[in-house]
C-alpha positions in Angstrom: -79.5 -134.7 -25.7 -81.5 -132.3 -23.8 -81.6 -130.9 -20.3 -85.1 -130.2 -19.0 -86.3 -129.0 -15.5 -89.2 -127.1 -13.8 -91.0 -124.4 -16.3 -88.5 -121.6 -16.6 -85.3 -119.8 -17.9 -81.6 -120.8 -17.2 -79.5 -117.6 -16.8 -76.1 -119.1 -16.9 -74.1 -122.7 -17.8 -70.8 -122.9 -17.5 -68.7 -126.6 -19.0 -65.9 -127.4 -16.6 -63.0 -127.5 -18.3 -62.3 -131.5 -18.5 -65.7 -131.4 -20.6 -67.8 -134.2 -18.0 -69.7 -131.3 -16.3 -72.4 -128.7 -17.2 -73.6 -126.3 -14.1 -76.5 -124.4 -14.3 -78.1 -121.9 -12.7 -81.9 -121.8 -12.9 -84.6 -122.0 -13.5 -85.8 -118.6 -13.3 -88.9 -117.6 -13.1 -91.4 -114.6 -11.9 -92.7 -116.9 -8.5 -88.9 -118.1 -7.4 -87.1 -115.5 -4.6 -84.4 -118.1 -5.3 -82.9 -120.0 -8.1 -80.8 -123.5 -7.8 -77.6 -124.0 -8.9 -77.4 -127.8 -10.2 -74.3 -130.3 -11.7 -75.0 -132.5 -14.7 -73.1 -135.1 -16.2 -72.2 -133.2 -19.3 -72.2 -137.3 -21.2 -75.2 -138.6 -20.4 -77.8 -135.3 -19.5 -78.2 -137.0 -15.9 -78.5 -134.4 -13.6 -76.1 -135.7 -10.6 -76.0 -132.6 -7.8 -77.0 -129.3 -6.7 -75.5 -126.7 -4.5 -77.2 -124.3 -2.3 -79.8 -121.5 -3.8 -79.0 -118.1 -5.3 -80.9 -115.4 -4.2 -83.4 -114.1 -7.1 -82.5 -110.6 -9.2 -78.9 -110.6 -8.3 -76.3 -110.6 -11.0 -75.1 -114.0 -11.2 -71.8 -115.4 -12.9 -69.4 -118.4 -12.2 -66.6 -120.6 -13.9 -65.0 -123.7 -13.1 -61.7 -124.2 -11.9 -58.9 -125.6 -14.4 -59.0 -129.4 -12.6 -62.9 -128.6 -13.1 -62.9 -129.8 -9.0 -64.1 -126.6 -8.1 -67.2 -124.1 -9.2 -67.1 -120.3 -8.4 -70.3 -119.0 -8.3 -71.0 -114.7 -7.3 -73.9 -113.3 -6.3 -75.0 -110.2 -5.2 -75.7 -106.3 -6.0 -74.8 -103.1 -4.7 -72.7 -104.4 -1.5 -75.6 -106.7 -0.3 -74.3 -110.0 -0.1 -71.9 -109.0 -3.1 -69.2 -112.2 -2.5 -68.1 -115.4 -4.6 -68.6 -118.8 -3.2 -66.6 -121.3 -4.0 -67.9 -125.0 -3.9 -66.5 -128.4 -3.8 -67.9 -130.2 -7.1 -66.9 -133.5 -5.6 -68.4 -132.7 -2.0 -71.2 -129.9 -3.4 -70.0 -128.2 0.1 -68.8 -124.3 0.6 -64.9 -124.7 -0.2 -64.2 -120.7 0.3 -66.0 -117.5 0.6 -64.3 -114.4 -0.8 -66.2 -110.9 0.6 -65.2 -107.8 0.0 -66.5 -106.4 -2.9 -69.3 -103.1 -2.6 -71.3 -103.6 -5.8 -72.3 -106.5 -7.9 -69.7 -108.8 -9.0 -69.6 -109.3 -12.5 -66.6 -111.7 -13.9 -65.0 -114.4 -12.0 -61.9 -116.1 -13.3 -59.3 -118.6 -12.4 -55.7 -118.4 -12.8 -54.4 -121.3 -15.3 -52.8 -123.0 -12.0 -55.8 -122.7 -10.1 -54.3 -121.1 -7.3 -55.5 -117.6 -7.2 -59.2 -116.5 -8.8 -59.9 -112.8 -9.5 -63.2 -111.2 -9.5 -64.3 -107.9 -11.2 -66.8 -105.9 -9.7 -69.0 -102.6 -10.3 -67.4 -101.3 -8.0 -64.4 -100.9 -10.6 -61.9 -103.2 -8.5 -60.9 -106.2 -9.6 -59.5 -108.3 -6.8 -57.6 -111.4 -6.3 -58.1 -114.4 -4.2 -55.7 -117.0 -3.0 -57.7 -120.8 -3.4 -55.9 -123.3 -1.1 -55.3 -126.7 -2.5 -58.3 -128.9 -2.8 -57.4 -132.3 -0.6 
């Protein structure tokens, strides 16, 4: 099987952990100011959401949570915009936005439980986030 989209690179995939997912962010390219962040059905190749864009040139990470129901994505660099998002995979809408960091945010991480998710940043803090229940 193989994933194909417009003419350009994907920067980061991430598997949720239940192994039915694949999120991707790309594809990037020297025209794009922003670059998409899109769900496929890790079974079949079928690409089955997106969620909104990612601003071009900005450090870019993000993991699933451990019931795979929800993707952390960070963007950011230097303080501007510098925050994760966290979406609802089910939904694709904004679950929780964590700001706070001053420089680009680097690792993101959830706790085995799912309830808190820390994020390293350049600014050499890590910090951690409370992540309410999903309903």
């Amino acid at each position: 099987m193989q994933l194909q989209d417009e003419p350009g690179i994907f920067q980061r995939i991430a598997f949720s952990p239940d192994g039915k997912l694949l999120a991707t962010i790309g594809p990037f390219d020297d025209r794009s100011e922003t670059h998409q962040t899109q769900l496929w059905n890790a079974e079949t190749g079928q690409r089955i959401g997106e969620f909104a864009p990612v601003q071009a040139g900005f450090l870019v990470t993000m993991t699933f949570s451990p019931d795979s129901r929800l993707l952390a994505i960070s963007e950011g660099w230097d303080g501007k915009d510098a925050n994760v998002t966290v979406w609802d995979v089910q939904t694709k809408r904004k679950f929780a936005v964590c700001e706070g960091h001053t420089s680009h945010i680097s690792s993101i991480l959830f706790s085995p439980d799912g309830r808190i998710m820390a994020s390293g940043s350049g600014d050499k803090t890590i910090r951690l986030w409370p992540i309410p229940a999903v309903q």
